[in-house]
C-alpha positions as CSV (number, residue, x, y, z in Angstrom):
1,X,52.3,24.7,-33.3
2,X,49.9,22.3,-34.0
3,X,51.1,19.6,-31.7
4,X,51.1,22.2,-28.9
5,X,47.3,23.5,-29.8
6,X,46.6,19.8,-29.8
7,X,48.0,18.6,-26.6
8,X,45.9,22.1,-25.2
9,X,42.9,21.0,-26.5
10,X,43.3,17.6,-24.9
11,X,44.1,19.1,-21.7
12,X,41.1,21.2,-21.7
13,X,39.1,18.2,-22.4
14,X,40.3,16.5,-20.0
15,X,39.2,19.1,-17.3
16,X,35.8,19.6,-18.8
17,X,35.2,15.8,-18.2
18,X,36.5,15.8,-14.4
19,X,34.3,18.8,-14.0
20,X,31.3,17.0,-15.1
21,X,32.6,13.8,-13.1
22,X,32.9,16.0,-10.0
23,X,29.1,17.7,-11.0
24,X,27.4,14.2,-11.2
25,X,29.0,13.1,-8.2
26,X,27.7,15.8,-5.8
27,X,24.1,15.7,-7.8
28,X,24.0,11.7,-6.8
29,X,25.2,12.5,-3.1
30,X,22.0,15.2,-3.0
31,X,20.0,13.0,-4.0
32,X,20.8,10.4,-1.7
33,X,20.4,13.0,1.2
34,X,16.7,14.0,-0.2
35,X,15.9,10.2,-0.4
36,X,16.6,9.8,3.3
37,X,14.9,13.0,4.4
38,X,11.7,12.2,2.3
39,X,8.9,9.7,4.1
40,X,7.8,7.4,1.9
41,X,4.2,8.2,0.8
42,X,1.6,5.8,2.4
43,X,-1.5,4.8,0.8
44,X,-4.0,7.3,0.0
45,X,-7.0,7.7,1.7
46,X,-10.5,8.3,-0.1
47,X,-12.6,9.9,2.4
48,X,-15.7,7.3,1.6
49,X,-17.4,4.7,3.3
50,X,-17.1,4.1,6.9
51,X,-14.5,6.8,8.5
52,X,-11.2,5.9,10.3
53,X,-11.9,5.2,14.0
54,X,-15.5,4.1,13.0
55,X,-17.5,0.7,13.2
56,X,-17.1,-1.2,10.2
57,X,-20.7,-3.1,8.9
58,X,-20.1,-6.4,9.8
59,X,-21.1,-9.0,7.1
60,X,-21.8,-12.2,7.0
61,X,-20.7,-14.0,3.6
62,X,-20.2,-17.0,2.0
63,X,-16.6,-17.1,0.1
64,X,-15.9,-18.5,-3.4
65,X,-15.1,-21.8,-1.6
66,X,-18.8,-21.7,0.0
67,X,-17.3,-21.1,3.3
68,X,-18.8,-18.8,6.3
69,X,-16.7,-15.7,6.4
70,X,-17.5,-12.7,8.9
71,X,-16.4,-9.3,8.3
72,X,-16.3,-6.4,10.6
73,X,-17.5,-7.1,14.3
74,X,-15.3,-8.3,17.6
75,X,-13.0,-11.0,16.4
76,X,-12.8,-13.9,18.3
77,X,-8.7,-14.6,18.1
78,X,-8.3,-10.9,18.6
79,X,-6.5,-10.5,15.2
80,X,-7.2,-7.5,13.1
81,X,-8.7,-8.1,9.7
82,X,-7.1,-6.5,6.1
83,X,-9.7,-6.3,3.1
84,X,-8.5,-6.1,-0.3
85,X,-10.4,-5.2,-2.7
86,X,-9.4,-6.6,-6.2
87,X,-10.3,-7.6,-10.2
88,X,-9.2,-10.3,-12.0
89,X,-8.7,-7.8,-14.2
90,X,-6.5,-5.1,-12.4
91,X,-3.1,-5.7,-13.3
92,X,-1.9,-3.9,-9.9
93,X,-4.0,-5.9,-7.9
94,X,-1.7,-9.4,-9.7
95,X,1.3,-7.7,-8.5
96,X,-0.1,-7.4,-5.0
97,X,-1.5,-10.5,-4.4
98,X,1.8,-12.8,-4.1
99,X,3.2,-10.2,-1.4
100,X,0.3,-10.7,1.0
101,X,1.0,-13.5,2.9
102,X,5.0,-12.1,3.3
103,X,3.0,-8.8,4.6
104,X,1.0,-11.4,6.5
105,X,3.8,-12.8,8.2
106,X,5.9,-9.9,9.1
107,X,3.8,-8.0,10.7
108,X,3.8,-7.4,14.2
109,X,0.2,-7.1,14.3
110,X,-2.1,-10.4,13.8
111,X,-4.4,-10.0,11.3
112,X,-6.4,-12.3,8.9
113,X,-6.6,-11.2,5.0
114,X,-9.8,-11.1,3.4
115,X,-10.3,-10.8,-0.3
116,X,-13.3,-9.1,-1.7
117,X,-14.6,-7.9,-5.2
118,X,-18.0,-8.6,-6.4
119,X,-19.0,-10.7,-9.9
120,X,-18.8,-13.6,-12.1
121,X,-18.4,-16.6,-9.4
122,X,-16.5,-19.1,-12.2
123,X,-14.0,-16.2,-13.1
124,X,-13.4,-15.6,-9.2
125,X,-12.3,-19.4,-8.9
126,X,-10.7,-20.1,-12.1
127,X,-8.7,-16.5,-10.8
128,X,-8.1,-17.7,-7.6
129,X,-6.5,-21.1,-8.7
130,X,-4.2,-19.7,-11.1
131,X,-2.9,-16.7,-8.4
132,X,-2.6,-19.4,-6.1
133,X,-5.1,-17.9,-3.6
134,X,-6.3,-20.8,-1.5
135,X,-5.1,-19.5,2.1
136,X,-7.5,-16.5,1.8
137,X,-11.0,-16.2,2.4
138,X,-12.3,-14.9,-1.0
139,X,-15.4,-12.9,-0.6
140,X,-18.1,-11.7,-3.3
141,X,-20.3,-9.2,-2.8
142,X,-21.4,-5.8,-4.0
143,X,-23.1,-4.8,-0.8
144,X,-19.7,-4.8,0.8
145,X,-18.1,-3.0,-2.0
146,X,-21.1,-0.7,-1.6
147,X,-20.5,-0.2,1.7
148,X,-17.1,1.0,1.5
149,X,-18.0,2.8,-1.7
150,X,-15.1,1.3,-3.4
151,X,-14.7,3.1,-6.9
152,X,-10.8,2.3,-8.1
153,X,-8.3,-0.7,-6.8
154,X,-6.5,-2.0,-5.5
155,X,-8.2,-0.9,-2.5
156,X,-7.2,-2.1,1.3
157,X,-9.1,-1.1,4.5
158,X,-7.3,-2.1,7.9
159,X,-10.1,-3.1,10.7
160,X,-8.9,-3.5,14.7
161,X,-9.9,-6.6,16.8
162,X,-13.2,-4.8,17.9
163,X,-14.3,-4.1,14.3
164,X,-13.4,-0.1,13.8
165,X,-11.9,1.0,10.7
166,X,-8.2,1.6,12.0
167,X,-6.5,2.7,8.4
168,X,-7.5,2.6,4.6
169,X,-6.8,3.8,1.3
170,X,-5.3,3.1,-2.4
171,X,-2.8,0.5,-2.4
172,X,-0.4,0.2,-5.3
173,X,2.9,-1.3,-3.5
174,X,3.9,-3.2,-0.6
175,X,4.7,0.5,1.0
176,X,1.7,1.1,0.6
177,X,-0.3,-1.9,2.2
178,X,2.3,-1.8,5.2
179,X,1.5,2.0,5.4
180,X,-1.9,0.8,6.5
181,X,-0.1,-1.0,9.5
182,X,2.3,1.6,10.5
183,X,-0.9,4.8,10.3
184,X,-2.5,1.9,12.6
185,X,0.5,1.8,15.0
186,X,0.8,5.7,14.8
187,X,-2.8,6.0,16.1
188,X,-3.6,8.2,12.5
189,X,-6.1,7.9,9.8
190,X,-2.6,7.6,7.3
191,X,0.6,8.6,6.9
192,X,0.1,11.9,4.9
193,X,-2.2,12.9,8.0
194,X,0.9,11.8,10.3
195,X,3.4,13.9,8.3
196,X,1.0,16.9,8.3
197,X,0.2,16.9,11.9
198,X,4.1,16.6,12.2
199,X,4.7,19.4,10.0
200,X,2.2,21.6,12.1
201,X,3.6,20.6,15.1
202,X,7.6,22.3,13.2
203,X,6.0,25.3,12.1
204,X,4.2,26.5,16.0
205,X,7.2,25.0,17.2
C-alpha cells in the first residue's frame, strides 16, 4: 500500500511540475509578443525653453579648451547640432558620454555634438580628461542653460541645419538620445507625440 501511495504521489508530482513548466512557457512567449508590440519610449519632453519647430538662441561661446563655439544659427557644413547637457556629478550623464560618438557615427543624419553645463572651469577640464572628451566642443555657460531652462540631466536638445529646435527631452539611454533622431525624421516634437497622434489616427479610424 505504501509503495503504491508512493509511486501516486510521485506521479502527481510529476504532473504538477510539467504544468508549471507548460505555465512559464506560454507566460515567457506573451511576453515576448508584448515586447514586440510595445514602442520603445523615447525621451521625454519638458515643455520649457525654446519649443520644437522654433529658432534656437544662437550663442556665441568659448569652450573649456578656449575655443570659438557657435550654437544655434545656420550651420555652415549643413550638419545638425546635439546639445547635451551634463554634471560631473550626474552619474547618468558618465554612462552616456562614451556612447556619443557611436551615436555620432551611426546616424544618418550629420550632426556635430556639443557639450554644455555651466561652473567650476578646473572641474570641467580635469572631467573632461578623465571621460576622455577631447573630440567635443565643451561649452560653459548658464545663460545657455537658462535659455533652455534646463532643471534635471541628462538633458539633449536636437537643432536642424537652419538653427530650429527639431527634438528634445530627458535622456537616460542610448534609446533615448537616438529617439531624438528618429522624432526628427518622423517630422514630431517626440516619440510619445508620434504614438499618440498614431493612436488617434486607430481610434477615428
Amino acid at each position: 500500500m505504501m509503495q503504491t501511495a508512493l509511486t501516486v504521489s510521485t506521479a502527481l508530482l510529476w504532473i504538477a511540475v510539467l504544468a508549471l513548466g507548460a505555465i512559464c512557457l506560454a507566460l515567457v512567449r506573451q511576453v515576448g509578443i508584448l515586447y514586440e508590440r510595445i514602442m520603445p519610449a523615447g525621451a521625454l519632453m519638458i515643455d520649457k525653453g525654446p519649443a520644437v519647430g522654433a529658432i534656437a538662441p544662437t550663442f556665441e561661446l568659448a569652450d573649456i579648451r578656449g575655443q570659438n563655439v557657435k550654437v544655434g544659427g545656420i550651420d555652415a557644413q549643413g550638419k545638425a547640432t546635439l546639445l547635451f547637457f551634463l554634471s560631473p556629478t550626474c552619474p547618468v550623464c558618465k554612462k552616456l558620454l562614451p556612447l556619443l560618438p557611436s551615436l555620432q557615427s551611426s546616424e544618418t543624419t550629420p550632426v556635430n555634438i556639443v557639450l554644455a553645463s555651466d561652473g567650476d572651469l578646473a572641474e570641467h577640464q580635469r572631467f573632461a580628461q578623465k571621460q576622455n572628451l577631447d573630440r567635443f566642443p565643451y561649452v560653459l555657460s548658464q545663460e545657455l542653460g537658462m535659455a533652455y531652462q534646463i532643471g534635471k540631466l541628462p538633458y539633449a536638445v536636437l537643432l536642424d541645419d537652419s538653427g530650429k529646435v527639431r527634438a528634445k527631452g530627458l535622456v537616460n539611454t542610448r534609446e533615448h538620445l537616438e529617439s531624438l533622431f528618429e522624432a526628427k525624421e518622423r517630422g514630431v516634437a517626440s516619440l510619445q507625440e508620434f504614438v499618440h497622434g498614431d493612436h488617434r489616427h486607430e481610434q477615428h479610424a
